[in-house]
N, C-alpha and C positions, 0 to 999 in steps of 0.2 A: 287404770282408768278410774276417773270419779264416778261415783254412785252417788244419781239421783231417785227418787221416789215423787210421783205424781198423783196422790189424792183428787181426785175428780170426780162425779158424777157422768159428766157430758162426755159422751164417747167422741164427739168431734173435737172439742176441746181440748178433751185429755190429747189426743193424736197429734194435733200441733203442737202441743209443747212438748209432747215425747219430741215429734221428728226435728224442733228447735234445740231441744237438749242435746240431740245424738248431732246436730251439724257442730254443736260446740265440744264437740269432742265426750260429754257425757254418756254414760250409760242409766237411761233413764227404764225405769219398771211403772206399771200402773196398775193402781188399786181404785176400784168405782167409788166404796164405799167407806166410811168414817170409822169404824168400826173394824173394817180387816185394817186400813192404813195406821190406825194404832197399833195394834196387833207384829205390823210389819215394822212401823219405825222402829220398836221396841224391842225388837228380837233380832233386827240385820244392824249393821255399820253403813250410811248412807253417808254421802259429803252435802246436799242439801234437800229438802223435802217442799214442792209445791203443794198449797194447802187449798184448795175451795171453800169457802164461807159457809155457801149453804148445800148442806150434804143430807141427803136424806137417813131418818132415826139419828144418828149421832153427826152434829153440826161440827164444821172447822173450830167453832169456837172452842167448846169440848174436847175435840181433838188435841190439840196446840196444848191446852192447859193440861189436859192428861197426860201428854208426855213429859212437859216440864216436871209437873211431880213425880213421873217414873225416873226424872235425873237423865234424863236425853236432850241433851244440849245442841242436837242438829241445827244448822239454823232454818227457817220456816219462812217462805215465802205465800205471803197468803193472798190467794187471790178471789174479789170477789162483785158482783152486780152491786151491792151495795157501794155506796161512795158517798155516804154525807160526814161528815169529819165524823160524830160522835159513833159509826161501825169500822172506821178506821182508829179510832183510839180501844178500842172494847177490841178488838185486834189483837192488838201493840203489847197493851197492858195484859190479855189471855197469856201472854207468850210468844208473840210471834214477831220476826224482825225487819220484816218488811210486808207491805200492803202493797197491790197491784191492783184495780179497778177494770171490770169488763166494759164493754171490749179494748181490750190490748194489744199492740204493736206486735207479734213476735221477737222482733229484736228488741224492743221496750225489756221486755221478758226475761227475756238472757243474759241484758244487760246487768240488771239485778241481781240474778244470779251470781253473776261472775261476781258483782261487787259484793255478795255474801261471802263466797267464797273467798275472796280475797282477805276480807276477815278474820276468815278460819285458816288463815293460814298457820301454822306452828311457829314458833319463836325457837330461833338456836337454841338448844340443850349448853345447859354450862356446864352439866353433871352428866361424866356418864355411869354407867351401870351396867357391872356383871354378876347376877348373884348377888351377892354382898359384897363385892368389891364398888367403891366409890373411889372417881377422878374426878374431882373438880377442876375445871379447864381456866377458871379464872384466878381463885388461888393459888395454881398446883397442887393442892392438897390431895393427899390419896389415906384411903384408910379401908380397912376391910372388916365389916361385924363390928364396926363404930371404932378401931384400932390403928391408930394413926400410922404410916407408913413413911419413914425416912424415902426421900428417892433422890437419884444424883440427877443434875439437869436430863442427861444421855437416858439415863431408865424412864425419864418422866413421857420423853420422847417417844421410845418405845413403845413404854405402856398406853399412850395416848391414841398410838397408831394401831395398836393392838385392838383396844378398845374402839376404836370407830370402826374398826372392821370384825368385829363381834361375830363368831360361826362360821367366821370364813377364814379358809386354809391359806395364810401368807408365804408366799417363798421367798427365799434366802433376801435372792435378788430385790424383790420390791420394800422389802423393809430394811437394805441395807443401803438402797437409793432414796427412801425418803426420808429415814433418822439421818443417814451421816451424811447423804448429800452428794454423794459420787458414784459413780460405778464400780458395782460389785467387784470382790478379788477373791474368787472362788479358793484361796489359797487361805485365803483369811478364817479365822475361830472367835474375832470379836462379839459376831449376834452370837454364839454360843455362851460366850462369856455370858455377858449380858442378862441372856435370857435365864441364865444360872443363878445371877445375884438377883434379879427380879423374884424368881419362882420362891430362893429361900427368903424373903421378905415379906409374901403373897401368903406363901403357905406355908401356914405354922401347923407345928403338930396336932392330931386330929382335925385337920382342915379338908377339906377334897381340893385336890388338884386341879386349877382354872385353866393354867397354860399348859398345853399340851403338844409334844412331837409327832408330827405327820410323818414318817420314818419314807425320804426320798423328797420328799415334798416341804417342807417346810414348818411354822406354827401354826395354832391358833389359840384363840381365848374365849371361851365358852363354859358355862354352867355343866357340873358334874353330868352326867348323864343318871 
């Protein structure tokens, strides 16, 4: 579930856009004042942060630009009484990615939201990463500790499918129907092969061992313990 954070004064206020956040599926927390809601942006992981303007002792303004310098890149919905363009740009420019004006629609509200969030969406990974192992998905390239890695198409397969499923214990069955594309032959030693000429590729002497056997159960690929 997304985590919101509500900077507020107004205990009525704050309460509708909690109960607006929580109809959209958020989980929203609230802080009255400017001062604990820095404190709070800066020390939890939120998906987006409603800001009040004016916050008693430490103002929105304040707020907003204090976290941009702690490198808290949340996006910031700032809402506030004021509305004449020039405290809508002293906003914008503090740090903050969107203005809201009182009084406001609740769905107005949320709408914003969402389209903040939709911003912060993540962009497909090309790279992935275990430890020091690197797949690059758009190359193929794989290298480990900067050491470039030979891979046959089939290993590349493998190791890809490996790698997206990262800590988690593969059986036989699911990674021999989505590398090779058929149903298992419980008869068959191919992923054994496989996994063989991977592992001696992967780990070189004094290396720790990434890919490991679940002994009944199947792989996985995960960071030394």
């Amino acid at each position: 579930m997304q985590r919101a954070l509500v900077i507020e004064d107004d205990a009525v206020t704050a309460n509708e856009i909690v109960a607006e956040l929580d109809l959209h599926g958020l989980s929203a927390e609230w802080v009255a004042n400017g001062e604990d809601g820095l404190n709070r942006a800066s020390s939890a992981e939120y998906d987006i942060i409603t800001l009040d303007r004016m916050l008693p002792g430490m103002d929105g303004i304040d707020v907003v630009a204090a976290l941009r310098d702690r490198g808290v890149d949340t996006p910031v919905l700032m809402i506030s009484a004021l509305s004449d363009v020039d405290e809508r740009v002293r906003g914008l420019r503090a740090g903050g990615d969107d203005y809201l004006t009182k009084p406001f629609a609740p769905d107005e509200m949320s709408a914003r939201v969402e389209v903040l969030l939709r911003r912060r969406q993540p962009q497909a990974r090309s790279v992935l990463r275990v430890a020091d192992l690197e797949l690059d998905l758009v190359t193929h390239a794989a290298n480990r500790a900067g050491q470039e890695l030979p891979l046959q198409p089939t290993e590349y397969r493998l190791l890809e499918f490996l790698m997206r499923h990262a800590g988690q214990v593969l059986t036989r069955t699911m990674i021999f129907e989505h590398v090779w594309g058929f149903h298992f032959d419980p008869g068959t030693n191919v992923i054994d092969v496989h996994i063989g000429r991977l592992r001696r590729k992967i780990d070189q002497p004094g290396q720790s061992s990434l890919i490991r056997t679940i002994r009944g159960s199947g792989y996985v690929i995960a960071p030394a313990d």
